[in-house]
mmCIF file of the N, C-alpha and C atoms, coordinates in Angstrom:
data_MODEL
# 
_entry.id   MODEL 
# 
loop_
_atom_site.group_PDB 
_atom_site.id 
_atom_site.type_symbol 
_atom_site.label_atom_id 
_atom_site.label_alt_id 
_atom_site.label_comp_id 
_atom_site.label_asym_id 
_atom_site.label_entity_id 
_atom_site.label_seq_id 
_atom_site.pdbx_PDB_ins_code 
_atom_site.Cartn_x 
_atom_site.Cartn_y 
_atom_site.Cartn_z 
_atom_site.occupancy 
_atom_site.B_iso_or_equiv 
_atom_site.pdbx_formal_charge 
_atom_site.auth_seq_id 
_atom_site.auth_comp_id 
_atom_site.auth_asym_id 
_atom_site.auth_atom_id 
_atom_site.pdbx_PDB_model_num 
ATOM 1   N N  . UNK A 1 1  ? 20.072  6.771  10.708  1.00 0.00 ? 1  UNK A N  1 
ATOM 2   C CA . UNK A 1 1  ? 19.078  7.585  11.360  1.00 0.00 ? 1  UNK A CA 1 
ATOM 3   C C  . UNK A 1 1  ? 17.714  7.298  10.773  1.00 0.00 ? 1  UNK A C  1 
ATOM 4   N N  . UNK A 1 2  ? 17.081  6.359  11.401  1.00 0.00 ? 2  UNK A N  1 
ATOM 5   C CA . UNK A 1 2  ? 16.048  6.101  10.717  1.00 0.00 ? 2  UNK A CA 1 
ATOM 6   C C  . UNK A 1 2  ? 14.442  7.212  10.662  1.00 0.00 ? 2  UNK A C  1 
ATOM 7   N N  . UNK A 1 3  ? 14.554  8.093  11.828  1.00 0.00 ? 3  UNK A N  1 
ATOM 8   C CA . UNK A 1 3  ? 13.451  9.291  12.120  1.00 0.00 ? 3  UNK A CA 1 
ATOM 9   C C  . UNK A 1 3  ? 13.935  10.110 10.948  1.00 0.00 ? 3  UNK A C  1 
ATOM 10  N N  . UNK A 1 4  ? 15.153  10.264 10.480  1.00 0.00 ? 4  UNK A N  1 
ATOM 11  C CA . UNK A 1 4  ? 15.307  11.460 9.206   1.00 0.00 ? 4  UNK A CA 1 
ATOM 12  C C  . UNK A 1 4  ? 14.956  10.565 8.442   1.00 0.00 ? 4  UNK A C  1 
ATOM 13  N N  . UNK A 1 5  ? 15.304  9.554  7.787   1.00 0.00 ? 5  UNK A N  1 
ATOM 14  C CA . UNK A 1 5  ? 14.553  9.269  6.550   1.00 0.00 ? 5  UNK A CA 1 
ATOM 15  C C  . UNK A 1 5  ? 13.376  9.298  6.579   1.00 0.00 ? 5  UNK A C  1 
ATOM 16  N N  . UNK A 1 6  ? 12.444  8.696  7.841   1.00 0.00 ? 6  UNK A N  1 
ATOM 17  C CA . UNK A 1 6  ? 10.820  9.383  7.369   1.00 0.00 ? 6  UNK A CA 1 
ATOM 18  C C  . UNK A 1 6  ? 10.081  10.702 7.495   1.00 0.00 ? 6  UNK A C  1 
ATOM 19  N N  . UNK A 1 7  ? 11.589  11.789 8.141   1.00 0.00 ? 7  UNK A N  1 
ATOM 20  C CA . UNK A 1 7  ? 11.357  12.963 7.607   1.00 0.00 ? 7  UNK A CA 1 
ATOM 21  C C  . UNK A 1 7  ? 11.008  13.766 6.584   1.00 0.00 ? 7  UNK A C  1 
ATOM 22  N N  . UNK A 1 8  ? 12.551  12.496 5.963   1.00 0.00 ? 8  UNK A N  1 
ATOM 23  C CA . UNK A 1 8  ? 12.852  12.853 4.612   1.00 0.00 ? 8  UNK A CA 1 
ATOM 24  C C  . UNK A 1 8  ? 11.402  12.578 3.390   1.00 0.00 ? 8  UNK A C  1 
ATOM 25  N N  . UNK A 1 9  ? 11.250  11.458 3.839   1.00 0.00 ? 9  UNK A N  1 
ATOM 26  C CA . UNK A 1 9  ? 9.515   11.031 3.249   1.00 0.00 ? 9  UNK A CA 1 
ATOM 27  C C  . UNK A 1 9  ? 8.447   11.972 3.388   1.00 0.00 ? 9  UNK A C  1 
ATOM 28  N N  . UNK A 1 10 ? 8.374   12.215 4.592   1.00 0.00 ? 10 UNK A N  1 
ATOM 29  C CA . UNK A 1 10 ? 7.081   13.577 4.489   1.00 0.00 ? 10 UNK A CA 1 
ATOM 30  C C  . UNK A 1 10 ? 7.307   14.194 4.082   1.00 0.00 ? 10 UNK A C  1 
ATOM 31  N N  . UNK A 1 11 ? 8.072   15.050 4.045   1.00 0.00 ? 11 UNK A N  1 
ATOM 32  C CA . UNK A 1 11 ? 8.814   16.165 3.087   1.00 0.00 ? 11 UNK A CA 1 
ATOM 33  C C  . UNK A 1 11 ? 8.908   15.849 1.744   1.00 0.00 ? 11 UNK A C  1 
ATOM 34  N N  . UNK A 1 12 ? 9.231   15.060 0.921   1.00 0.00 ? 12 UNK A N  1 
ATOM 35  C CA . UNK A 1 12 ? 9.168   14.921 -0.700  1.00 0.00 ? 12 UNK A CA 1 
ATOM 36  C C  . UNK A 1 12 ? 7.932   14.494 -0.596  1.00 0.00 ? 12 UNK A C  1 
ATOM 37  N N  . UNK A 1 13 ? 6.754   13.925 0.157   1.00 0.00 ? 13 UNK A N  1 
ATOM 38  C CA . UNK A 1 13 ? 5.527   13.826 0.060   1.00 0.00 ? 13 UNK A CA 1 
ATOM 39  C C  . UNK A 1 13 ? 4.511   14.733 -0.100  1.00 0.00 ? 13 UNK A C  1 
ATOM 40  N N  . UNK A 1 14 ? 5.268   16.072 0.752   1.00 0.00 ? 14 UNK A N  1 
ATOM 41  C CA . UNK A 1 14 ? 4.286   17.202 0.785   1.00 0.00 ? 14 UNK A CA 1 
ATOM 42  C C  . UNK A 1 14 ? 5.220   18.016 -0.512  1.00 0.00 ? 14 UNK A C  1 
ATOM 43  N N  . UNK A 1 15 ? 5.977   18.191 -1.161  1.00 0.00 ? 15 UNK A N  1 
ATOM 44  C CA . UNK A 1 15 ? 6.462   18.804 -1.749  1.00 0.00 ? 15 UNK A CA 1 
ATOM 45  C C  . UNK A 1 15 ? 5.760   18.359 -3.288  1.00 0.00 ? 15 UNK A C  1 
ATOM 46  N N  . UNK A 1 16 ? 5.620   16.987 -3.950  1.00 0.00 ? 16 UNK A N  1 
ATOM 47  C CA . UNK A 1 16 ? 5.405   16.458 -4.983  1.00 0.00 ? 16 UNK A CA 1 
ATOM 48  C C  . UNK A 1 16 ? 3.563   16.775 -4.767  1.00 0.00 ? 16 UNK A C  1 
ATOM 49  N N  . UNK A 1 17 ? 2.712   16.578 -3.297  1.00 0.00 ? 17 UNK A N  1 
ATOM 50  C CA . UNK A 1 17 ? 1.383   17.335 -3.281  1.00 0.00 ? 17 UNK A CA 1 
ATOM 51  C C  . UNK A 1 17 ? 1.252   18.462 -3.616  1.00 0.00 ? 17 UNK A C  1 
ATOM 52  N N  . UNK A 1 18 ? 2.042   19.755 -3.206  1.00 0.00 ? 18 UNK A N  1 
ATOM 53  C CA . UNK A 1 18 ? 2.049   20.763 -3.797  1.00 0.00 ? 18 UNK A CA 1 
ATOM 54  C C  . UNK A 1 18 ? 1.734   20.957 -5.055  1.00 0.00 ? 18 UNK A C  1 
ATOM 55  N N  . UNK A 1 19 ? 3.018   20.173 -5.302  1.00 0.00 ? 19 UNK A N  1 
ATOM 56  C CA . UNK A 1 19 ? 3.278   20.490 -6.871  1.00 0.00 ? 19 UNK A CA 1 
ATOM 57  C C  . UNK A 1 19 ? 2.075   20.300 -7.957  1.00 0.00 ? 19 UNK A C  1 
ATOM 58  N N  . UNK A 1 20 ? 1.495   19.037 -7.818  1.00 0.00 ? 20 UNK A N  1 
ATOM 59  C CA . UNK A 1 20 ? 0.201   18.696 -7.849  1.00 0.00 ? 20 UNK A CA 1 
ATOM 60  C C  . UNK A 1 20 ? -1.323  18.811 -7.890  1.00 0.00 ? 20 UNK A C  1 
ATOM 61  N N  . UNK A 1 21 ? -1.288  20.025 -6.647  1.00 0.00 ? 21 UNK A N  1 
ATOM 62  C CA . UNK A 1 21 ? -2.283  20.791 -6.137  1.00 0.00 ? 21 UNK A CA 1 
ATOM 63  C C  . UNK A 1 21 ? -2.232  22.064 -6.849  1.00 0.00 ? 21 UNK A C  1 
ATOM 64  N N  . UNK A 1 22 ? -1.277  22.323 -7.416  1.00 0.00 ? 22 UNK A N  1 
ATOM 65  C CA . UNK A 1 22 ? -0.860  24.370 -7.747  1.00 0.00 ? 22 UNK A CA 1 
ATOM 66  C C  . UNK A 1 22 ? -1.959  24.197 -9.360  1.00 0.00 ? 22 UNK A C  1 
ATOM 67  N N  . UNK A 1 23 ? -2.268  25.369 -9.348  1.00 0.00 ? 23 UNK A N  1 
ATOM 68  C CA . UNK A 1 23 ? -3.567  25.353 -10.428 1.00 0.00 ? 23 UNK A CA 1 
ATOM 69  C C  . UNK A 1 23 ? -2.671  25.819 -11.890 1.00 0.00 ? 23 UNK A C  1 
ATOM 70  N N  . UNK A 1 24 ? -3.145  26.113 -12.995 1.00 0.00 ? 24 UNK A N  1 
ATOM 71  C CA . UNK A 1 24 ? -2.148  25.995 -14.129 1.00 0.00 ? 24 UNK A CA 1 
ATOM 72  C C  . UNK A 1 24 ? -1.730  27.653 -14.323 1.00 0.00 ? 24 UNK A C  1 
ATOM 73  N N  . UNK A 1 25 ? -2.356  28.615 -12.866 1.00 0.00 ? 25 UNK A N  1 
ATOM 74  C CA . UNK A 1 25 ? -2.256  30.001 -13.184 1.00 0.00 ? 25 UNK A CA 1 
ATOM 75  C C  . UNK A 1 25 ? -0.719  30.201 -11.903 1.00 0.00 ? 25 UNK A C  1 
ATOM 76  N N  . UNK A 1 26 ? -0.492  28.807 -11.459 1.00 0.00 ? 26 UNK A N  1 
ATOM 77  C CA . UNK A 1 26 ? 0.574   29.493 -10.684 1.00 0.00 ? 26 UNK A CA 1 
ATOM 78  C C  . UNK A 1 26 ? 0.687   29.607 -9.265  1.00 0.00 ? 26 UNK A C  1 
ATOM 79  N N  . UNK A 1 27 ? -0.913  29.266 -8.868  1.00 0.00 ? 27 UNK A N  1 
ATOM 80  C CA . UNK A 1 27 ? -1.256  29.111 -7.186  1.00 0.00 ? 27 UNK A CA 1 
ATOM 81  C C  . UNK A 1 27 ? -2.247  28.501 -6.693  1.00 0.00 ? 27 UNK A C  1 
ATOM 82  N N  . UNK A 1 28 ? -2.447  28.167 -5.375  1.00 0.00 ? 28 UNK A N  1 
ATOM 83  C CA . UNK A 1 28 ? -3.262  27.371 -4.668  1.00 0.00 ? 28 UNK A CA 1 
ATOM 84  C C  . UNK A 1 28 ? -4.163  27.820 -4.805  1.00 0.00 ? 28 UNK A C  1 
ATOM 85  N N  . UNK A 1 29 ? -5.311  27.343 -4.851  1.00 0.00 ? 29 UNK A N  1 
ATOM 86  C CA . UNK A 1 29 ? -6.646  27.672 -3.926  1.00 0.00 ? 29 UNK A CA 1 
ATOM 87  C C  . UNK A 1 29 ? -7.294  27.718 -2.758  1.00 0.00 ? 29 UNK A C  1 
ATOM 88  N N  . UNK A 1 30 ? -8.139  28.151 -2.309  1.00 0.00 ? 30 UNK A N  1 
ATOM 89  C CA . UNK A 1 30 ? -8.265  27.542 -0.895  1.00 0.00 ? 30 UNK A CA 1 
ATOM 90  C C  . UNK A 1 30 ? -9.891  26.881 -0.939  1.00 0.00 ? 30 UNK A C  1 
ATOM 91  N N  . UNK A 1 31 ? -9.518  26.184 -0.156  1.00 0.00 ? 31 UNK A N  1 
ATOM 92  C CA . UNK A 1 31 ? -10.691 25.062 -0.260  1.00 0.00 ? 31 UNK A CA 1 
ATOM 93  C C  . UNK A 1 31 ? -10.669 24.417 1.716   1.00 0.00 ? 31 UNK A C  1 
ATOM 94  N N  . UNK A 1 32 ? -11.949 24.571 2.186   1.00 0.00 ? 32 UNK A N  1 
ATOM 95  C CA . UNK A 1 32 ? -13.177 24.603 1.326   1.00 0.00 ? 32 UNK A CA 1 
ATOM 96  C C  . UNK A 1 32 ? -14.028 26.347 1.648   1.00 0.00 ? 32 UNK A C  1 
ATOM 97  N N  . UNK A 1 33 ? -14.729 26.477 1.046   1.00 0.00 ? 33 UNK A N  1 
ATOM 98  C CA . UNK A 1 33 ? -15.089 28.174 1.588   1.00 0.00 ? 33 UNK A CA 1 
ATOM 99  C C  . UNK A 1 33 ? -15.342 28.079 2.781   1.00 0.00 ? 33 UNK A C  1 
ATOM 100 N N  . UNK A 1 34 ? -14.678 29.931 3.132   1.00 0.00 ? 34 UNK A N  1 
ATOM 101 C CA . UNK A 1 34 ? -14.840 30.184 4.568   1.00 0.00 ? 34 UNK A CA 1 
ATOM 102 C C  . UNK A 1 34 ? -16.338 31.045 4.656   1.00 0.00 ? 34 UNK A C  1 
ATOM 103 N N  . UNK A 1 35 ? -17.264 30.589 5.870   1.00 0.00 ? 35 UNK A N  1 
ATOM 104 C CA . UNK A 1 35 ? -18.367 31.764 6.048   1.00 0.00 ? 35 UNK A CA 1 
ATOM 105 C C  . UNK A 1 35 ? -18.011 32.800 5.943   1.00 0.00 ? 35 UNK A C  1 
ATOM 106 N N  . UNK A 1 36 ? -17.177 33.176 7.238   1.00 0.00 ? 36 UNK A N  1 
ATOM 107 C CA . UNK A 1 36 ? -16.960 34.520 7.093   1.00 0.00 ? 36 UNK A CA 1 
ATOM 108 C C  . UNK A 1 36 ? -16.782 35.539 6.094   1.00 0.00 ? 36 UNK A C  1 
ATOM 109 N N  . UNK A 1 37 ? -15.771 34.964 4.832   1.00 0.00 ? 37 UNK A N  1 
ATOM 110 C CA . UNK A 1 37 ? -15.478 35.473 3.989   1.00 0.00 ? 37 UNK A CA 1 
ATOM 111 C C  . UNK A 1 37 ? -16.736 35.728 3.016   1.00 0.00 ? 37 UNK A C  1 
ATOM 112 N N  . UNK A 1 38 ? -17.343 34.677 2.456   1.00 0.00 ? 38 UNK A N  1 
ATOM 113 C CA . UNK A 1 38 ? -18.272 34.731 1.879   1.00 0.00 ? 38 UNK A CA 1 
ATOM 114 C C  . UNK A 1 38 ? -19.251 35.660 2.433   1.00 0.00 ? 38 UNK A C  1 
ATOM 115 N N  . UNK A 1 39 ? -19.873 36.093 3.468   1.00 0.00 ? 39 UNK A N  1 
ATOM 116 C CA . UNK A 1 39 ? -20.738 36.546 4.070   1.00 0.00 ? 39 UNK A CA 1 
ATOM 117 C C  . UNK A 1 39 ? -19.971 37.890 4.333   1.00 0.00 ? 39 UNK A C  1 
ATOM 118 N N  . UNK A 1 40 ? -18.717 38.380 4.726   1.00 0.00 ? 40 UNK A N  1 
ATOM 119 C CA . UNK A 1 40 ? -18.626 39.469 5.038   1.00 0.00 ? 40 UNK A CA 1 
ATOM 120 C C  . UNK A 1 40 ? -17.983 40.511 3.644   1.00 0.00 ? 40 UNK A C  1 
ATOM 121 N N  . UNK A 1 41 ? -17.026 39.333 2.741   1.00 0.00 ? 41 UNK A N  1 
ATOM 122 C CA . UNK A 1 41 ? -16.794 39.546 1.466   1.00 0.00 ? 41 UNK A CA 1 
ATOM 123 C C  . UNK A 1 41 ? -17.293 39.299 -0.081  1.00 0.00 ? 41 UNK A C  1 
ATOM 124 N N  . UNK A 1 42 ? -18.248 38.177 0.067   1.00 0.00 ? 42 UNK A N  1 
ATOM 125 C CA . UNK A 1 42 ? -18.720 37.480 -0.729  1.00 0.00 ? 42 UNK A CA 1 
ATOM 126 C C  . UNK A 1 42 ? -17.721 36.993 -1.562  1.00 0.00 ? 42 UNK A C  1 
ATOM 127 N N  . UNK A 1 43 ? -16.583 36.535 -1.192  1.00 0.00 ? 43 UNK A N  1 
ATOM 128 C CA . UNK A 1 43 ? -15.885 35.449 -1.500  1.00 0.00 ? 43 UNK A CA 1 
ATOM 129 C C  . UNK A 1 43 ? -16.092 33.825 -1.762  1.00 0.00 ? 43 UNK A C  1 
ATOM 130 N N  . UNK A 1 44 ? -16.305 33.560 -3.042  1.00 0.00 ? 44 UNK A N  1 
ATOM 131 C CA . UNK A 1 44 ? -16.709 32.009 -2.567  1.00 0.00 ? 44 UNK A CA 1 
ATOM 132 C C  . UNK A 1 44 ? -15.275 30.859 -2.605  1.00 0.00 ? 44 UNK A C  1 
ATOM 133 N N  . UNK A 1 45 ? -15.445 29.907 -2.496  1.00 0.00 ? 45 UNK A N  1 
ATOM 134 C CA . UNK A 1 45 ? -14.473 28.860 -1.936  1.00 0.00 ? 45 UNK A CA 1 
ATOM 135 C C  . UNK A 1 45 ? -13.435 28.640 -2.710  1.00 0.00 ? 45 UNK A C  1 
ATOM 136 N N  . UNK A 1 46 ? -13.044 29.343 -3.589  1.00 0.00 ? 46 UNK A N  1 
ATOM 137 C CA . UNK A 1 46 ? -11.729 29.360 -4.621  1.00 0.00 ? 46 UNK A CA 1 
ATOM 138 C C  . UNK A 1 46 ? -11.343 30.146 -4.432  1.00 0.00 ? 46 UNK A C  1 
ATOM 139 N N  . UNK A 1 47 ? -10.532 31.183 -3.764  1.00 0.00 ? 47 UNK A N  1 
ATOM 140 C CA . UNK A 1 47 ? -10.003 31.931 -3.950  1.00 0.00 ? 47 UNK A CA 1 
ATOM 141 C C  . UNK A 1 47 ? -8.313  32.372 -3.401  1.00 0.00 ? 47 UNK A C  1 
ATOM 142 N N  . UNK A 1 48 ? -7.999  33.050 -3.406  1.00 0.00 ? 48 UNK A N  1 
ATOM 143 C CA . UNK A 1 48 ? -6.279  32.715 -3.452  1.00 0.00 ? 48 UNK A CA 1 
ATOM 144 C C  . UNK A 1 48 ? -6.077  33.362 -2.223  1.00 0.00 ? 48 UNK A C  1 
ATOM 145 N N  . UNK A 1 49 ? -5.361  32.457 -1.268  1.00 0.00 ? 49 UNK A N  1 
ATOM 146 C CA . UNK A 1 49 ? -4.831  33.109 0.230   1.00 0.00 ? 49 UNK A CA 1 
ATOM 147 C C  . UNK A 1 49 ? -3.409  33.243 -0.165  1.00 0.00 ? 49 UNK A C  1 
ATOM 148 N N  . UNK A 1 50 ? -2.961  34.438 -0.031  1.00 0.00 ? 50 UNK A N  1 
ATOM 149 C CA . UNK A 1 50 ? -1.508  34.911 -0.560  1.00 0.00 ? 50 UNK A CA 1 
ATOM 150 C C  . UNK A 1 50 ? -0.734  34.117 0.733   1.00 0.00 ? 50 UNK A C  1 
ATOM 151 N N  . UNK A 1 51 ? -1.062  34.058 2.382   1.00 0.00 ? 51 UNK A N  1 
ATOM 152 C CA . UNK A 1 51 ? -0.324  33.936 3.035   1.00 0.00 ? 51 UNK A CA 1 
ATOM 153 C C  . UNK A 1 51 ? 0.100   32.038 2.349   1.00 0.00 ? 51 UNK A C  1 
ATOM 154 N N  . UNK A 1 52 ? -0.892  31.543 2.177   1.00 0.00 ? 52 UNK A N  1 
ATOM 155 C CA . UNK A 1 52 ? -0.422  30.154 1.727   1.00 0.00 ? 52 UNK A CA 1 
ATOM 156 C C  . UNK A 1 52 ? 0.265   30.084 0.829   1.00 0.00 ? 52 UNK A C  1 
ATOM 157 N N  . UNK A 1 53 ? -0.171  30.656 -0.288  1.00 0.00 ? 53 UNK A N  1 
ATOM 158 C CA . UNK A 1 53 ? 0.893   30.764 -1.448  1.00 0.00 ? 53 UNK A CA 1 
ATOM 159 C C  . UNK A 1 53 ? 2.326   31.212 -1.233  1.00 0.00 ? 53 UNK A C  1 
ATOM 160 N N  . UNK A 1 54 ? 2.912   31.769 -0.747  1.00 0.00 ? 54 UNK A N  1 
ATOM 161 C CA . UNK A 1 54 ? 3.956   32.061 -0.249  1.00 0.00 ? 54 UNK A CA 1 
ATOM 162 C C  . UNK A 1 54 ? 4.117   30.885 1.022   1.00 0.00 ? 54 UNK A C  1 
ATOM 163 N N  . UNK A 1 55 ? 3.695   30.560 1.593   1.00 0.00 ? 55 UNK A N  1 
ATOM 164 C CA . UNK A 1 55 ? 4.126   29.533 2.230   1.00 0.00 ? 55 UNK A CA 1 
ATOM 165 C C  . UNK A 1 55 ? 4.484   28.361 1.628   1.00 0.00 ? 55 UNK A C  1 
ATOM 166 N N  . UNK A 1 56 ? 3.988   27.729 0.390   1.00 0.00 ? 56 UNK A N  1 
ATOM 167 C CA . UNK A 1 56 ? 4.127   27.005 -0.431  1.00 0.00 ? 56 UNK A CA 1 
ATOM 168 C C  . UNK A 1 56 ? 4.991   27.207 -1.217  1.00 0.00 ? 56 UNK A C  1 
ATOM 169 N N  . UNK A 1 57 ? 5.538   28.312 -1.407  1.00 0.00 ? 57 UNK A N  1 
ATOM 170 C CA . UNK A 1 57 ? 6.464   28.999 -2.366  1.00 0.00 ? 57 UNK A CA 1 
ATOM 171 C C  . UNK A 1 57 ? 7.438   28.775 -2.131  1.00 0.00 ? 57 UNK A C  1 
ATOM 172 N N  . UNK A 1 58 ? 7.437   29.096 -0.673  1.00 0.00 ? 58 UNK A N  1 
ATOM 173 C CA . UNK A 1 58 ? 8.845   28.584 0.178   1.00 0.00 ? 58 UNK A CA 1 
ATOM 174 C C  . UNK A 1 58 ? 9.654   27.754 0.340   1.00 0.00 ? 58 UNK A C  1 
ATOM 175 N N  . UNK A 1 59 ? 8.425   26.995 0.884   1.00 0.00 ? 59 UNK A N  1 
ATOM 176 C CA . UNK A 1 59 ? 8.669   25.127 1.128   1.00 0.00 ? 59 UNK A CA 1 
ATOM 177 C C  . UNK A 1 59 ? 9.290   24.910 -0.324  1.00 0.00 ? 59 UNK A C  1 
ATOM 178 N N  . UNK A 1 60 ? 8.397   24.689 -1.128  1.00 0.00 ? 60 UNK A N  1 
ATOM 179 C CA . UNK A 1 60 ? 9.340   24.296 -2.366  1.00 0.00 ? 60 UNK A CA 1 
ATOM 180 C C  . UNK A 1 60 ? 10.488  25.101 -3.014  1.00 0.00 ? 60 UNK A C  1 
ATOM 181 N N  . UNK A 1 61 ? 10.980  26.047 -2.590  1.00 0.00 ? 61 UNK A N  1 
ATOM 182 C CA . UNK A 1 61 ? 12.420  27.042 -2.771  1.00 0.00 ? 61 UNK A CA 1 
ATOM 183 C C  . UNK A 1 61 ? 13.054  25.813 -2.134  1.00 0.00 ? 61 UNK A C  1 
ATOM 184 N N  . UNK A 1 62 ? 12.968  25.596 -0.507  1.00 0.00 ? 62 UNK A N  1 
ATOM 185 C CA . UNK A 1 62 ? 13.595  25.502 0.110   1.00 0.00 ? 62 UNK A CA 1 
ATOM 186 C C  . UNK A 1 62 ? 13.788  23.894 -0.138  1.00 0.00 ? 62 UNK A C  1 
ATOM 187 N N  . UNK A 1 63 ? 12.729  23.118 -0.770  1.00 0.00 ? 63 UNK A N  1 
ATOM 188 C CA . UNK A 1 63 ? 12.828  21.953 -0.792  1.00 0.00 ? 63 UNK A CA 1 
ATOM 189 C C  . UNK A 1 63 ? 13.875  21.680 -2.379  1.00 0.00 ? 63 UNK A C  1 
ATOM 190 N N  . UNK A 1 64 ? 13.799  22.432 -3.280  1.00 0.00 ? 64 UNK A N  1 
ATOM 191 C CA . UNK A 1 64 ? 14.957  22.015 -4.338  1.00 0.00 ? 64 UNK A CA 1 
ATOM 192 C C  . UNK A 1 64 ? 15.870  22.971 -3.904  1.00 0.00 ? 64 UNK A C  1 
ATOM 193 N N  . UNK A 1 65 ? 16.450  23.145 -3.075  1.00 0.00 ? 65 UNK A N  1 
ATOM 194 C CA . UNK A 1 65 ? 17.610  23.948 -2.485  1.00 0.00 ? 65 UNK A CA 1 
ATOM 195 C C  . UNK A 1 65 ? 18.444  22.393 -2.100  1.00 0.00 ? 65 UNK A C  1 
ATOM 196 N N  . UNK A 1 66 ? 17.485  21.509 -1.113  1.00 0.00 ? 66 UNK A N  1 
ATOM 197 C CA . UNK A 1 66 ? 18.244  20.461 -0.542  1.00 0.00 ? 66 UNK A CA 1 
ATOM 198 C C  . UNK A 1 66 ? 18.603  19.120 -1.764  1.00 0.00 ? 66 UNK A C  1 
ATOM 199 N N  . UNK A 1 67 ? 16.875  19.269 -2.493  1.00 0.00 ? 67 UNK A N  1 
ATOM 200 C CA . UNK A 1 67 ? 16.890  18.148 -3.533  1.00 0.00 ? 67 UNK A CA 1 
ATOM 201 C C  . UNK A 1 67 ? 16.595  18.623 -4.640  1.00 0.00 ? 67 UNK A C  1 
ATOM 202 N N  . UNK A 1 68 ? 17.429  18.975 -5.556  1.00 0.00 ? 68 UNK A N  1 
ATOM 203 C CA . UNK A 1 68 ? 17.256  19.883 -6.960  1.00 0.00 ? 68 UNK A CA 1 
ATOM 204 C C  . UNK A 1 68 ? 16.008  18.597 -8.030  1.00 0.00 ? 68 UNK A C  1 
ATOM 205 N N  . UNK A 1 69 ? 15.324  18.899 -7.779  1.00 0.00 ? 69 UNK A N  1 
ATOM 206 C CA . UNK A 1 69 ? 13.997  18.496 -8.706  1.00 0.00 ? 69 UNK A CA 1 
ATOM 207 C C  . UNK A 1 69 ? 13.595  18.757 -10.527 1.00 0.00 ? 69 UNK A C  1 
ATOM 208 N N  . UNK A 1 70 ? 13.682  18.346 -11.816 1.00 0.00 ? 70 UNK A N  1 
ATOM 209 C CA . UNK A 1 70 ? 13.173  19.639 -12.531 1.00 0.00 ? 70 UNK A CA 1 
ATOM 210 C C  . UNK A 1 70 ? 11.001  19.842 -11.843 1.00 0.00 ? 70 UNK A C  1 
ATOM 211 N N  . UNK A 1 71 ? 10.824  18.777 -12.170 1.00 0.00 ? 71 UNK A N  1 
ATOM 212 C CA . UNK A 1 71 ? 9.132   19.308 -10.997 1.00 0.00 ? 71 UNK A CA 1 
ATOM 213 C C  . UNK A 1 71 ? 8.940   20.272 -10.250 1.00 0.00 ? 71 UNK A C  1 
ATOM 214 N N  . UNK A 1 72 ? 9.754   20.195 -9.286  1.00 0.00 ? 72 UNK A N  1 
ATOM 215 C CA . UNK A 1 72 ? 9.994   21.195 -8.311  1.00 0.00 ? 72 UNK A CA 1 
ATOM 216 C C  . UNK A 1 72 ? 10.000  22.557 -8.805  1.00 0.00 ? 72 UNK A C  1 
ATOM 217 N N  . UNK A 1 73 ? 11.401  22.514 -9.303  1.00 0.00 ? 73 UNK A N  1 
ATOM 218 C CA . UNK A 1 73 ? 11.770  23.975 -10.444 1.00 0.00 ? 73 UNK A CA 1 
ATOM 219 C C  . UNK A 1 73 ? 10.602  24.231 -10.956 1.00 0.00 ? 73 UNK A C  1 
ATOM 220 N N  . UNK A 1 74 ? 10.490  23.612 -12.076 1.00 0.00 ? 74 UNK A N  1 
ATOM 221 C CA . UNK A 1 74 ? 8.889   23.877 -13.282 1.00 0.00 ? 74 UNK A CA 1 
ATOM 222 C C  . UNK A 1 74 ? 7.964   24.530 -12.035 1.00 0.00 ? 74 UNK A C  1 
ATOM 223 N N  . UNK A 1 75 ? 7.512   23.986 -11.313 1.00 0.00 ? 75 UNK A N  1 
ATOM 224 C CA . UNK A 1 75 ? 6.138   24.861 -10.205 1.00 0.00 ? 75 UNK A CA 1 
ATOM 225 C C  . UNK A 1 75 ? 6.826   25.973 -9.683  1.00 0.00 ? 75 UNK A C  1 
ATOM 226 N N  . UNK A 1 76 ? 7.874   26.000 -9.483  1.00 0.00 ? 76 UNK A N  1 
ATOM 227 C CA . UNK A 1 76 ? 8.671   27.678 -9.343  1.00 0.00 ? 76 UNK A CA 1 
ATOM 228 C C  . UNK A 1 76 ? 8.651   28.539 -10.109 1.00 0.00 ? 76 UNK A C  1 
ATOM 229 N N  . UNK A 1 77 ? 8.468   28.486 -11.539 1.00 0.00 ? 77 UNK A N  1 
ATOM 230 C CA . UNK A 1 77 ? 8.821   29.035 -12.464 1.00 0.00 ? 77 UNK A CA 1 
ATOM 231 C C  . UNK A 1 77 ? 7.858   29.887 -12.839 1.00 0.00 ? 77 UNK A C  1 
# 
């Protein structure tokens, strides 16, 4: 099945970015600032979108569920 293996590729591609991307407190940032926010919150361009973080949280649960990682794990932890 050659379409799952370059499934399989995007997927440990975006999983090892994650891992990568996660800051040393445990979560994403978001980048790049939003107007709105800034202007209606004064939020500037770092700041933590819970819905992503948990989306990210996931993905990588769900991604050493299929492929047990220690990387993986460690950014879970």
């Amino acid at each position: 099945m050659r379409g799952a293996h370059y499934f399989d590729l995007v997927l440990t591609h975006m999983a090892y970015t994650a891992v990568q991307t996660q800051n040393e407190n445990g979560y994403w940032e978001t980048h790049p600032k939003a107007n709105w926010l800034a202007r209606e919150y004064k939020i500037g361009h770092r700041y933590m979108d819970n819905r992503r973080n948990v989306d990210n949280a996931t993905f990588l649960h769900r991604f050493a569920q299929r492929k047990p990682d220690p990387a993986i794990r460690a950014s879970l932890a």
